[in-house]
VMD Tcl script that builds the backbone (N, CA, C; Angstrom):
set m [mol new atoms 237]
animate dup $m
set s [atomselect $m all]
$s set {name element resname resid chain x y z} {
  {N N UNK 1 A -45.297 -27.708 52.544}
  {CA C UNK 1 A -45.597 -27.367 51.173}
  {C C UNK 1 A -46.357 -28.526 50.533}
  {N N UNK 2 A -47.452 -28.293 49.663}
  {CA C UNK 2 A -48.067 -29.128 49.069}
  {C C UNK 2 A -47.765 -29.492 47.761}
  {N N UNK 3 A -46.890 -28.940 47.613}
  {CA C UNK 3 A -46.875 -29.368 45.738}
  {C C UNK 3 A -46.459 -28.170 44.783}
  {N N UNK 4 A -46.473 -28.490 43.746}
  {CA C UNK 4 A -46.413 -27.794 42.395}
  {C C UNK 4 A -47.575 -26.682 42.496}
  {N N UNK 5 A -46.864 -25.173 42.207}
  {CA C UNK 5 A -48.211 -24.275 42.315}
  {C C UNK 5 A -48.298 -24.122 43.653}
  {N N UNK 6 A -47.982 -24.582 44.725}
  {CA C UNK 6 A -47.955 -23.931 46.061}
  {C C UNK 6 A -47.013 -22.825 46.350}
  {N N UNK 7 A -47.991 -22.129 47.833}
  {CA C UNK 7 A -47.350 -20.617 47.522}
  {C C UNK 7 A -45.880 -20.759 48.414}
  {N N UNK 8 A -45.469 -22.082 48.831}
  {CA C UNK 8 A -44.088 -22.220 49.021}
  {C C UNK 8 A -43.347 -22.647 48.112}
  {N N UNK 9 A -43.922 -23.574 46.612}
  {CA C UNK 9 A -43.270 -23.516 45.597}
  {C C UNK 9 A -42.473 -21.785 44.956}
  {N N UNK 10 A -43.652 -21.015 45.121}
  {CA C UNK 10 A -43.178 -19.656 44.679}
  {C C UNK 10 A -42.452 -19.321 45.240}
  {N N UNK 11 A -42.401 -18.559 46.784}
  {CA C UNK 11 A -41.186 -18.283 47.687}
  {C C UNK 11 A -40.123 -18.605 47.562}
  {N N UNK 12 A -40.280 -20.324 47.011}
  {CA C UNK 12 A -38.954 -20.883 46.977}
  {C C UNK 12 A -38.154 -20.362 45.818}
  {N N UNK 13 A -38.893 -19.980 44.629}
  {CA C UNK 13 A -38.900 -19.819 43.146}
  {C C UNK 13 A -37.874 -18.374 43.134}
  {N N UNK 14 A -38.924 -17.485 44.183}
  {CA C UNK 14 A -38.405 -16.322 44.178}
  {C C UNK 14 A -37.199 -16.084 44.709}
  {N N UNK 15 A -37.025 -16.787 45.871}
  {CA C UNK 15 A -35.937 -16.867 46.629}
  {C C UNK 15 A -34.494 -17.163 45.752}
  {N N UNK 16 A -35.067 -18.720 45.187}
  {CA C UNK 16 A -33.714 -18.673 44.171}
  {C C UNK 16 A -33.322 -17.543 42.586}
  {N N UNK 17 A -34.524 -17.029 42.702}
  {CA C UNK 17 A -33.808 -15.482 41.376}
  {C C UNK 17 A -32.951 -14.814 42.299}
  {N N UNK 18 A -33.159 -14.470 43.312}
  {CA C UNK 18 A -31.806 -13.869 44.078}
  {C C UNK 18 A -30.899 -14.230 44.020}
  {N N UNK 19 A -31.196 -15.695 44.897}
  {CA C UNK 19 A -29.591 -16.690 45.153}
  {C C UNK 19 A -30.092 -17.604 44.509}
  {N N UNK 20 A -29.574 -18.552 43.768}
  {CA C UNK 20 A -29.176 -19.316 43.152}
  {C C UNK 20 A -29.514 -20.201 44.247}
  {N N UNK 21 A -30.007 -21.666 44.407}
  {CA C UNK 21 A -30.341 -22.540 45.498}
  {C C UNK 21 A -30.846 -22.379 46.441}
  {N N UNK 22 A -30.684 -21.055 46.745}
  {CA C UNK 22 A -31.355 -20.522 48.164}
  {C C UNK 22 A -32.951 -21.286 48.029}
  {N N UNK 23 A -34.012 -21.377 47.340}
  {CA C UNK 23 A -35.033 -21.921 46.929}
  {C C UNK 23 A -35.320 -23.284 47.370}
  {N N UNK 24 A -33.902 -23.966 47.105}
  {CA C UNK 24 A -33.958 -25.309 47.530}
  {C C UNK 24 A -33.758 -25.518 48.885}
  {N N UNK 25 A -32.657 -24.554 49.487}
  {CA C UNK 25 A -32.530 -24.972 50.704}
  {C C UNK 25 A -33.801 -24.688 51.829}
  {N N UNK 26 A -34.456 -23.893 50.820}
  {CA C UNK 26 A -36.151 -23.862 51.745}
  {C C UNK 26 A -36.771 -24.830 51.481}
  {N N UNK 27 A -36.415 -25.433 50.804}
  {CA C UNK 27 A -37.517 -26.654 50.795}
  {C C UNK 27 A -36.518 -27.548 51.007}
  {N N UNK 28 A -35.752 -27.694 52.140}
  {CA C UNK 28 A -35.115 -28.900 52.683}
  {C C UNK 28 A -34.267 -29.612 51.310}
  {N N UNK 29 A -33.949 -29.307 50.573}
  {CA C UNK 29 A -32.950 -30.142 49.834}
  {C C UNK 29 A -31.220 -29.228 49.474}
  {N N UNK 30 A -30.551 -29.948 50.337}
  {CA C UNK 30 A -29.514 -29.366 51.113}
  {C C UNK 30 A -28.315 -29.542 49.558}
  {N N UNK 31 A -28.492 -30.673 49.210}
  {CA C UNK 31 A -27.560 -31.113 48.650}
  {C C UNK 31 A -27.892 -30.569 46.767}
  {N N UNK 32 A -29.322 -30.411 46.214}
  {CA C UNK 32 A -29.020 -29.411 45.363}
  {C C UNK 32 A -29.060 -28.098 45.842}
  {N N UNK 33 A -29.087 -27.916 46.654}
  {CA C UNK 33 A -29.194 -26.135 47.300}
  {C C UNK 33 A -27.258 -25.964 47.001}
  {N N UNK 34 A -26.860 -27.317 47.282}
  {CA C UNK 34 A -25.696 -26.457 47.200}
  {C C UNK 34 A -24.517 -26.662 45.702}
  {N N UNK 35 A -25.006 -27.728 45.267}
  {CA C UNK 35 A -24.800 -27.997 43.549}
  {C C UNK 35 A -25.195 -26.655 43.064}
  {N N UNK 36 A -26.034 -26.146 43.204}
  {CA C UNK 36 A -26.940 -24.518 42.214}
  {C C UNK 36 A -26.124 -23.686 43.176}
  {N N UNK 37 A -25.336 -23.633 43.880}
  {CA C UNK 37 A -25.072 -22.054 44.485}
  {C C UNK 37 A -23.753 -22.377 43.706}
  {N N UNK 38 A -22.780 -23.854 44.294}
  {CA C UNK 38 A -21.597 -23.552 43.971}
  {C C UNK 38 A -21.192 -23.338 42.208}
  {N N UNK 39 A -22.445 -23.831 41.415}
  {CA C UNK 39 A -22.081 -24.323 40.088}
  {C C UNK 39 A -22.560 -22.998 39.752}
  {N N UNK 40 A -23.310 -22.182 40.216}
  {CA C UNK 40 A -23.493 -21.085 39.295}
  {C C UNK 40 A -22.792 -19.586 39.827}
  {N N UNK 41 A -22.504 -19.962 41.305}
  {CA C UNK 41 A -21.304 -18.876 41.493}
  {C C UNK 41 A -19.989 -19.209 40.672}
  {N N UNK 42 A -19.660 -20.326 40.546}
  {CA C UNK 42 A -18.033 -20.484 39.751}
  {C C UNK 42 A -18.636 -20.044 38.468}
  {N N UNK 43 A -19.512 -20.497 37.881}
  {CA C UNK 43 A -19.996 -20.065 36.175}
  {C C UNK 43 A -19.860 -18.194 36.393}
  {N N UNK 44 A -20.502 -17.420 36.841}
  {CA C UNK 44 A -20.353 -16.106 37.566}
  {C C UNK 44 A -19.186 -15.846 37.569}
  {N N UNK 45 A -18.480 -15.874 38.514}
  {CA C UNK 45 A -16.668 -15.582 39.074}
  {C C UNK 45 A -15.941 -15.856 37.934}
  {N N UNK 46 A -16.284 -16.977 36.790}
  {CA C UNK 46 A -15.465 -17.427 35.845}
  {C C UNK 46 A -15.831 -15.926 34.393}
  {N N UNK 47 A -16.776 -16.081 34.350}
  {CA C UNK 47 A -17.370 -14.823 33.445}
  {C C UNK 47 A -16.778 -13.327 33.814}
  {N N UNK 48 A -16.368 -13.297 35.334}
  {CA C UNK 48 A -16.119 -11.743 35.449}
  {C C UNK 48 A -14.936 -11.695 34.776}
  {N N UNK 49 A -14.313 -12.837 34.798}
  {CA C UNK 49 A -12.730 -12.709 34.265}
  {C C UNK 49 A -12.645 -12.413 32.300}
  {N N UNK 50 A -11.863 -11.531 32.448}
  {CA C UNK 50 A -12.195 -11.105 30.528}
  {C C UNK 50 A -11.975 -12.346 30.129}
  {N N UNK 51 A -10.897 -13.124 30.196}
  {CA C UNK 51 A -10.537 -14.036 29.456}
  {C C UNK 51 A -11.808 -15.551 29.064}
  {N N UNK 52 A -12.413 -15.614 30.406}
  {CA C UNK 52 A -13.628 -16.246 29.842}
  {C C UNK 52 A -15.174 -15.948 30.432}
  {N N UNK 53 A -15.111 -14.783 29.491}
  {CA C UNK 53 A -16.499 -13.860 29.784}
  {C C UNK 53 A -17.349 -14.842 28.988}
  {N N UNK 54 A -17.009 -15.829 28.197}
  {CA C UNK 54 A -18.461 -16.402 27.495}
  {C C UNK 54 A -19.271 -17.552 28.871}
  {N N UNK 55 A -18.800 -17.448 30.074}
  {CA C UNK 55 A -19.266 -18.061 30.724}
  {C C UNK 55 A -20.243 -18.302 31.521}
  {N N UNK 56 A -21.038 -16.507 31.164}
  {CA C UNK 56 A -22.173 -16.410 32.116}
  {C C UNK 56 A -23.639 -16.753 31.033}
  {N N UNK 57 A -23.526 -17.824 29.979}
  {CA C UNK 57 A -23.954 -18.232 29.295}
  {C C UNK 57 A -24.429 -19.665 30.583}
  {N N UNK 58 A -23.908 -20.597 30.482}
  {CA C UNK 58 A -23.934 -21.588 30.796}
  {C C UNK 58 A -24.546 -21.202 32.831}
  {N N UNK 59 A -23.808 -20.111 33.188}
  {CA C UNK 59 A -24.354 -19.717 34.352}
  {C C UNK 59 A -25.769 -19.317 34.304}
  {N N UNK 60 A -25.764 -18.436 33.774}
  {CA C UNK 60 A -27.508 -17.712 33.342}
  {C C UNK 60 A -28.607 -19.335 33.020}
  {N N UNK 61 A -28.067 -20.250 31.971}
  {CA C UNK 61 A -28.789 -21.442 32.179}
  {C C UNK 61 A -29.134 -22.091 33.503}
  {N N UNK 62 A -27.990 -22.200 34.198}
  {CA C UNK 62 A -28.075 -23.034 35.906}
  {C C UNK 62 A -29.015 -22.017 36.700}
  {N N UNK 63 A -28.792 -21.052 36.277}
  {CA C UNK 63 A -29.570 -20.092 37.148}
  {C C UNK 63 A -31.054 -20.675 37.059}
  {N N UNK 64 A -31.110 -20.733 35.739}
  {CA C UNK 64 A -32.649 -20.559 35.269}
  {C C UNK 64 A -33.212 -21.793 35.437}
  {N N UNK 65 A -31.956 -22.753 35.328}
  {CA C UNK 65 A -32.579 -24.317 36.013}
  {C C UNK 65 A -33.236 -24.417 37.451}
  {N N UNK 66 A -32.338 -23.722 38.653}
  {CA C UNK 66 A -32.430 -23.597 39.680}
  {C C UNK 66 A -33.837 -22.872 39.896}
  {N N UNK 67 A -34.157 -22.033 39.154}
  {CA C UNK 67 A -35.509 -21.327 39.569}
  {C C UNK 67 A -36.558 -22.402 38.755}
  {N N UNK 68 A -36.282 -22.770 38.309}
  {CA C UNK 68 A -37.480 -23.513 37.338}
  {C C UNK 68 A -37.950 -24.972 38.551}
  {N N UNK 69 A -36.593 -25.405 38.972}
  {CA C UNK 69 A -36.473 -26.681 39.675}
  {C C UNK 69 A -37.060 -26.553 40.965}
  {N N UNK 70 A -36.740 -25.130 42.062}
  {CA C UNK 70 A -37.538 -24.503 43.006}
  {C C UNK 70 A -39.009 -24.789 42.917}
  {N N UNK 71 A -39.785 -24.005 41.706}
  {CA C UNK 71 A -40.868 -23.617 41.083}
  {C C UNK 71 A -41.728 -25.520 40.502}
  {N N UNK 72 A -40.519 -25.845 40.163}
  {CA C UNK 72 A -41.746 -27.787 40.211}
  {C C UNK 72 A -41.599 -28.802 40.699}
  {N N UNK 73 A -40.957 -28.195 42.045}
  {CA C UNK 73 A -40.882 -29.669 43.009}
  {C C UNK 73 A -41.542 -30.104 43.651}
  {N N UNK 74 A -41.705 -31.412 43.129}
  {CA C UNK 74 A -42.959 -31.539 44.724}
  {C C UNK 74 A -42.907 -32.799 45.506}
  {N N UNK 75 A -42.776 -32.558 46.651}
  {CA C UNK 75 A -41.942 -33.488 47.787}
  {C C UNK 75 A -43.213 -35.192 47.341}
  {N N UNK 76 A -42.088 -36.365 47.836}
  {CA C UNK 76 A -42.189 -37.283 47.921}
  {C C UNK 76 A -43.635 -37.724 49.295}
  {N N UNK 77 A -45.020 -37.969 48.547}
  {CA C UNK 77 A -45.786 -38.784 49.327}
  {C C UNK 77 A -45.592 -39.525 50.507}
  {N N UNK 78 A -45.740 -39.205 51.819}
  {CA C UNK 78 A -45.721 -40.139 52.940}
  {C C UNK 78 A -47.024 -40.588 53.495}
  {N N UNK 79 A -46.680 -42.266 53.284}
  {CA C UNK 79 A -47.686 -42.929 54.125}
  {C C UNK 79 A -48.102 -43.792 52.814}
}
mol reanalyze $m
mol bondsrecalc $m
mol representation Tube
mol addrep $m
């Protein structure tokens, strides 16, 4: 992948509106791939529950971080 605006930036982009991190873990970054799955499945699972349904607030944000973060990464220069 080359950068910001590459058509593996998108894939990745798209990938995470599905899953949540999935985006990242295509572009090799293991460790937020899995910060964005676990933080926005518990935000999710926590919301289904009536008692704290205001939670898919803060989920719907991570979500939208995760696709945004997919969508402008652009790997570290070698050489």
């Amino acid at each position: 992948m080359t950068g910001q605006g590459s058509g593996g930036n998108v894939i990745a982009a798209i990938c995470s509106f599905f899953i949540p991190g999935l985006g990242q873990l295509v572009q090799g970054r293991l460790l937020a791939a899995a910060w964005f799955f676990i933080s926005v499945s518990a935000c999710y699972a926590l919301a289904a529950t009536v008692i704290l349904i205001f939670m898919w607030v803060p989920g719907a944000l991570l979500h939208l971080w995760s696709i945004i973060s997919a969508a402008r990464f652009k790997p570290e220069e070698e050489g």
